[in-house]
N, C-alpha and C positions, 0 to 999 in steps of 0.2 A: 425365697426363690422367685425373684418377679421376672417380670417380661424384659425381655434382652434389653439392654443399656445403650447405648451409642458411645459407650468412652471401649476403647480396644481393651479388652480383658484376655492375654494369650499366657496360659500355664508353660511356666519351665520347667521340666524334666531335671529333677534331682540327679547329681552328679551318681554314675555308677558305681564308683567306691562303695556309698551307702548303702544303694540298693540290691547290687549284685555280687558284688567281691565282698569277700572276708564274711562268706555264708556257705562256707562248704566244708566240710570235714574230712580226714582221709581216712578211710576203710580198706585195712590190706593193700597200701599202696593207690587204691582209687582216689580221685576226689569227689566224693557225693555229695548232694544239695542238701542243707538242711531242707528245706520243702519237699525232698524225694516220698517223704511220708508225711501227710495231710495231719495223720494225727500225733504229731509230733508238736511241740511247743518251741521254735527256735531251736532245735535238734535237739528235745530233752522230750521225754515221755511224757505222756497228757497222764497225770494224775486225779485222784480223789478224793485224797486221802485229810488228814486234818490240816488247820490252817490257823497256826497262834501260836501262844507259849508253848515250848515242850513241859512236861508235866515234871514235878519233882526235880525242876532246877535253881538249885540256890540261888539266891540273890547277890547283889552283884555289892560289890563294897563301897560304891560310886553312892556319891546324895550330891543331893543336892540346897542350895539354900533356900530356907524359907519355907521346901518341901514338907510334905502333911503326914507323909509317909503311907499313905491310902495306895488303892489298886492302879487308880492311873499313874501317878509316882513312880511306882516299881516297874511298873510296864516301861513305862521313856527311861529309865536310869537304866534297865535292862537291856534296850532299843541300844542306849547311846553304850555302852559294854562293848556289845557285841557287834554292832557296827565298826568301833576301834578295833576289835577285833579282825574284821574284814583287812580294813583299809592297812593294817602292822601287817598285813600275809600280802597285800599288796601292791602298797605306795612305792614300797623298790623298783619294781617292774616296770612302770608308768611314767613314774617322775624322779629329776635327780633330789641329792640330798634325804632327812631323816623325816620319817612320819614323826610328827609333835602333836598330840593328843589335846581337843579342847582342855582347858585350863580350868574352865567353872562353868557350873551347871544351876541356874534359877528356876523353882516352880513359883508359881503365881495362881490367883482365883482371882478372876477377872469380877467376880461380885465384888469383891472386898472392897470396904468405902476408902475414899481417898485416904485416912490416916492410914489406914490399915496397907495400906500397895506400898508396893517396893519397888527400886529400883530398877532399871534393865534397859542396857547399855545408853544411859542419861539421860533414860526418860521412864516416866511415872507408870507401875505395869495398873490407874485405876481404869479400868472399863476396857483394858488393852488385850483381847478376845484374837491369841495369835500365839504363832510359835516361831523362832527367829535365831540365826546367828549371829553375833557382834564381832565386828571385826578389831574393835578398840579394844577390848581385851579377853579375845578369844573365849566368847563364851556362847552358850547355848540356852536358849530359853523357853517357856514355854506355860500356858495358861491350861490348868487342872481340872478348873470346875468347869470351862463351857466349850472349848474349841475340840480340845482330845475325848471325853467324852464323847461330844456327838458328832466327833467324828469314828469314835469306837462303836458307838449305839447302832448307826447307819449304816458302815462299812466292815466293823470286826476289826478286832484289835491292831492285824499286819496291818491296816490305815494309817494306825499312829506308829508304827514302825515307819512306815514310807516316809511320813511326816519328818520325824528324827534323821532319818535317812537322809534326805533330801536337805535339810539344815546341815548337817555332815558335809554334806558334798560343796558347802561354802566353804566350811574350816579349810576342807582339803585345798578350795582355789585361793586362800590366801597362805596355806601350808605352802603350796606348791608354786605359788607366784604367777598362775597361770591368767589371774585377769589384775586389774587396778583399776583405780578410783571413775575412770575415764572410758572407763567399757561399757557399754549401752545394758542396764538391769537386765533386757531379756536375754541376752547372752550369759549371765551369771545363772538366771535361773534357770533357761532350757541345761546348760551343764549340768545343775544340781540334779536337775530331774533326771537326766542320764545316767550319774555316780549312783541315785538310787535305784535305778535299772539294773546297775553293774550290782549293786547288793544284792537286791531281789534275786539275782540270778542264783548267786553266792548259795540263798536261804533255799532256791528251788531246787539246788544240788544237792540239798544234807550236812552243806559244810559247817551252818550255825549253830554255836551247842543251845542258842537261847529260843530258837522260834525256830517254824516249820511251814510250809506254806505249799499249796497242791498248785498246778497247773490249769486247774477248771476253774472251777466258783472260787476259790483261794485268789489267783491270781488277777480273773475277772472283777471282785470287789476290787480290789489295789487300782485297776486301772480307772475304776468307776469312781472312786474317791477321786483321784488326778484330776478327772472332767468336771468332777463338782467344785473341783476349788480355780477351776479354769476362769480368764478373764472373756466377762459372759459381754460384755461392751468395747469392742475394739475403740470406739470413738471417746473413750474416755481416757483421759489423759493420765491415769492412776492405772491403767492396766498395761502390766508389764510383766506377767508372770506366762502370757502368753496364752493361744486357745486352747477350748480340748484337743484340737487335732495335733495343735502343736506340741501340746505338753509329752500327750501319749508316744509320739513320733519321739522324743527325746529318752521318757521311758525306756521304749522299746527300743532305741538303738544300743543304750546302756544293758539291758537284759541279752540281745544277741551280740554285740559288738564288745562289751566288758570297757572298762574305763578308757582304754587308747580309741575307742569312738567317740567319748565324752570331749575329748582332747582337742576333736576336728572342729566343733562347733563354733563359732565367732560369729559375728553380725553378717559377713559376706558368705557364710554356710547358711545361715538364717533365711536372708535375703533371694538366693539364690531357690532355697526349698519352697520360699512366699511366691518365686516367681509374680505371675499379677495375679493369683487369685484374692479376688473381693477383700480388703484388709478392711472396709468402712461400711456403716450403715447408707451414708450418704442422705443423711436425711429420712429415714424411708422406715419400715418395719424389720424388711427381708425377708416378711409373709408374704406368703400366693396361696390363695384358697386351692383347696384340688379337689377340680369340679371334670367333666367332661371335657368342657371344652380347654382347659389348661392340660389336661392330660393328651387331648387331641395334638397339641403344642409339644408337646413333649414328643410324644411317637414320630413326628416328625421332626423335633431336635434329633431323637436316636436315629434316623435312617441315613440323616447326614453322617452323626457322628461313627456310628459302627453299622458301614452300610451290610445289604445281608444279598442277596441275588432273589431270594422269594421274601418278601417280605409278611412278617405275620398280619392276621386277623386281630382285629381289637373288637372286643361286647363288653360295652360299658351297662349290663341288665343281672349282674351277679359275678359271683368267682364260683357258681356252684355250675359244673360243665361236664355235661356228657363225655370221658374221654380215656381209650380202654387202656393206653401208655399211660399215664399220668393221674393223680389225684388233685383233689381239690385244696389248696393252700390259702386259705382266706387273709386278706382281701382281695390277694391278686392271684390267679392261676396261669399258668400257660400249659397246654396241653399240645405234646409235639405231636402226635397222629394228623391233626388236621393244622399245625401251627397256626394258634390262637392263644392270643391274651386275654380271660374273662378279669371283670376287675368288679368287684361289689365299689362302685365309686364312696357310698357313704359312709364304710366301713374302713374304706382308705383314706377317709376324708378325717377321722375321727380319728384315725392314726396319727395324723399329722397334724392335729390341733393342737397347739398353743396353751399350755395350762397355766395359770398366773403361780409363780413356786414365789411368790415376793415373801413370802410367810416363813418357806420354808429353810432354814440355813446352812443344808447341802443336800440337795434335789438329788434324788437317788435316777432321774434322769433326766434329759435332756428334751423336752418335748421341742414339735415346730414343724412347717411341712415337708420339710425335708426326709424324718423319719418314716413320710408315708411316699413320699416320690423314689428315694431311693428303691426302696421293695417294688415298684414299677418297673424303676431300668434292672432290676435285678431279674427278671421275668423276661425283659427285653432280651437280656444274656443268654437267657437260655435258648433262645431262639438263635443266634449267635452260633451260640456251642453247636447246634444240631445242623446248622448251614456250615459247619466245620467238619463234621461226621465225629462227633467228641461224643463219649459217655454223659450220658444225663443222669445219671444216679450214681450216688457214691460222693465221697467227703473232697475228693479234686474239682468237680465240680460244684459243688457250691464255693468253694474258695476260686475258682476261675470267673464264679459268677460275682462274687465280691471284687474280684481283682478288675474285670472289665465294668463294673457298677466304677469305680472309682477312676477308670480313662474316661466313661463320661461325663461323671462330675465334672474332673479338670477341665474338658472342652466346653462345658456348657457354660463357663466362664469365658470362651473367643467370643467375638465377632464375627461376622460377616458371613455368619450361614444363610444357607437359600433358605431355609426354611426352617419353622421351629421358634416362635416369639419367645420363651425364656430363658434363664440364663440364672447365673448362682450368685448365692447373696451372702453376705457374712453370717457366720452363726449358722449356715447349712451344713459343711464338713464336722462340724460337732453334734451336729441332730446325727447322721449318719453317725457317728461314733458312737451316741450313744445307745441307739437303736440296736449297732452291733454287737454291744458286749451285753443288752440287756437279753436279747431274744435271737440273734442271729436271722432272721427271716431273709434278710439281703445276699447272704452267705448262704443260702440254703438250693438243695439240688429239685428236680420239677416234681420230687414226694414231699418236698419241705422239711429235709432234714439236712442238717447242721450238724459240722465238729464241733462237740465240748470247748473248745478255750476259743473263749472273747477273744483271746490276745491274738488265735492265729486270724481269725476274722478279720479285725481291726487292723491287724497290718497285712494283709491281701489285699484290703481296699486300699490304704495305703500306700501300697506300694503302686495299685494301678492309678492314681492320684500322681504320685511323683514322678514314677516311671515310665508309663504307656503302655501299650499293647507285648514289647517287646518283651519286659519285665516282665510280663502275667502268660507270656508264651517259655518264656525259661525257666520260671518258678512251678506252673503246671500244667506241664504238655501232657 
């Protein structure tokens, strides 16, 4: 997050199809919001419950070649079952013509020395640490000993279901003819991430006979796995799987929207949600220390962006504050009685430190200073809400606090404010993501609590990111 740029950076507003329509249910002839209930997941009850195999279900008659027949084995030949399973109850609805089922199924150990590797789709699986679909002869593949484990180790098994999922959701685009040779990767892959959205939903319903997955921490892992496999370097010419924000964004249009959302996606739906925010490092880190006086920088970014009529108090001397409404939320407090922001700066500064994960081969989170600024303008919000005459406690309010944390994001991307030297840098919308699904603090009301599901988090900010104020005033008034 550095000091404002001089190149014009102005966010467009995601078309309202996605964000607003085809999000409401009818009840007794109504049409309700799914957001009418905070603790609602996409209009599916916030769950607790287990997150994996169902117990005591046979195996599936499916192998694979070359397969070891070990736990991860059974698990992706199980994954890829019942994923067919989804997509045969389906692909009628969606798409014309017949569901045609991958063909063949390859495991691999990515240890295995060169004589030892096989095949996979015309090239050599040695050192080949991945899992993939082949369009040349419809098949499915995937590495045993190092990618699905640690990604099972890190995230829990429905990881490597999403995995398979998400490989699935290529078969279906050349089943269904929906992209060719000439279609820009990231559009094949934000799809695939949608079709696995539209599964997951499938598994959150009860409909899978093979897997089970809860709405909270169940659902939460899955998205957190997504971000870890996100492309962590826009400027790199190999990354085309797209960001965290992006990937999640496609997730989760696929879990609320079911596959006919997947459908909408193409380069100019891409393009259109990219608007300008920041696609490149530009040279540069996309760190900003958060010290005082950046934070200074900032409160006066917010007063442009979400101006208030009394504006709060800011004590950069702690978050620990005298204040008979309100509790202390460390690093940042705002206490409405006297509208004040305390902020333990070093505490928020630690937040948002940079940890080197070069070691690690899927970073259970996303550090950077964005994870410590966001929890700033989220604090800002609540000041917001209270210049609004809005409830400061309770699970609407912290999702309103996420939703307008994320109209500033998007703005702190423009130009030509009076005031307020910083401005958004690549790699910051994914700090925010992952802060959200790990601990919600950005989402949270002025006692620092938080709805159970990452997911509704993550698309509140989201949605005030794409949408603006308008979207985070219909979702929750």
């Amino acid at each position: 997050m550095p000091k404002l740029r001089v190149a014009a950076l102005a966010v467009a507003a995601l078309c309202a199809v996605l964000l607003v329509t085809g999000c409401t249910r009818a009840v007794d002839g109504r049409a309700v919001s799914i957001y009418d209930n905070p603790f609602q997941v996409a209009g599916l009850p916030t769950t607790s419950g287990p997150s994996g195999p169902r117990a005591n279900v046979p195996p599936t008659e499916l192998s694979a070649d070359n397969g070891d027949g070990g736990e991860i084995d059974t698990l992706a030949l199980n994954a890829v079952t019942d994923v067919q399973a989804y997509w045969e109850k389906h692909y009628g609805t969606e798409f014309e013509g017949e569901f045609e089922p991958v063909e063949k199924l390859i495991s691999w150990s990515a240890r295995d020395s060169r004589r030892e590797s096989v095949e996979f789709c015309t090239e050599s699986t040695y050192r080949m640490v991945n899992a993939a679909y082949c369009r040349l002869d419809n098949s499915i593949g995937w590495d045993r000993e190092l990618l699905l484990p640690t990604m099972s180790e890190t995230f829990g098994q429905m990881a490597v279901v999403m995995v398979i999922a998400h490989e699935y959701g290529h078969a279906i685009q050349n089943n269904a003819d929906i992209v060719d040779r000439d279609d820009p990767v990231i559009v094949k892959e934000q799809q695939a991430d949608c079709f696995a959205g539209a599964y997951m939903r499938w598994v959150a319903e009860g409909e899978s006979d093979y897997f089970t997955i809860n709405t909270s921490d169940g659902l939460n892992s899955v998205l957190a796995a997504t971000v870890a496999i996100r492309d962590s370097d826009p400027d790199d010419p190999e990354s085309v799987h797209g960001s965290a924000f992006e990937r999640v964004t496609a997730v989760q249009v696929g879990f609320t929207d079911g596959a006919k959302g997947c459908k909408g996606i193409d380069m100019d739906e891409i393009e259109q949600r990219r608007g300008d925010l920041p696609q490149s490092f530009d040279g540069a880190s996309g760190e900003f220390d958060i010290t005082e006086e950046s934070l200074v920088e900032l409160s006066k970014a917010l007063s442009v962006i979400l101006p208030v009529p009394d504006e709060p108090a800011y004590s950069y001397e702690g978050a620990e504050i005298d204040c008979r409404d309100g509790v202390s939320t460390e690093p940042v407090t705002y206490c409405p009685a006297n509208n004040t922001i305390a902020t333990n700066v070093d505490g928020l500064s630690e937040r948002g430190a940079p940890t080197d994960d070069s070691d690690v081969p899927l970073p259970v989170k996303v550090t950077g200073d964005y994870n410590g600024y966001v929890v700033f303008i989220s604090r800002y919000t609540l000041s917001v809400q209270r210049s609004r005459d809005q409830e400061l406690v309770g699970a609407k309010t912290g999702l309103r606090a996420a939703c307008l944390s994320g109209v500033a994001t998007g703005k702190l991307a423009e130009t030509g404010r009076a005031e307020g030297d910083i401005t958004l840098a690549a790699g910051d919308l994914d700090e925010a993501v992952s802060g959200l699904l790990t601990d919600g603090l950005a989402a949270s009301d002025v006692e620092g609590k938080t709805v159970p599901s990452g997911f509704s988090r993550v698309d509140a900010f989201r949605a005030g990111v794409l949408g603006g104020e308008e979207t985070c005033a219909a979702r929750y008034e």
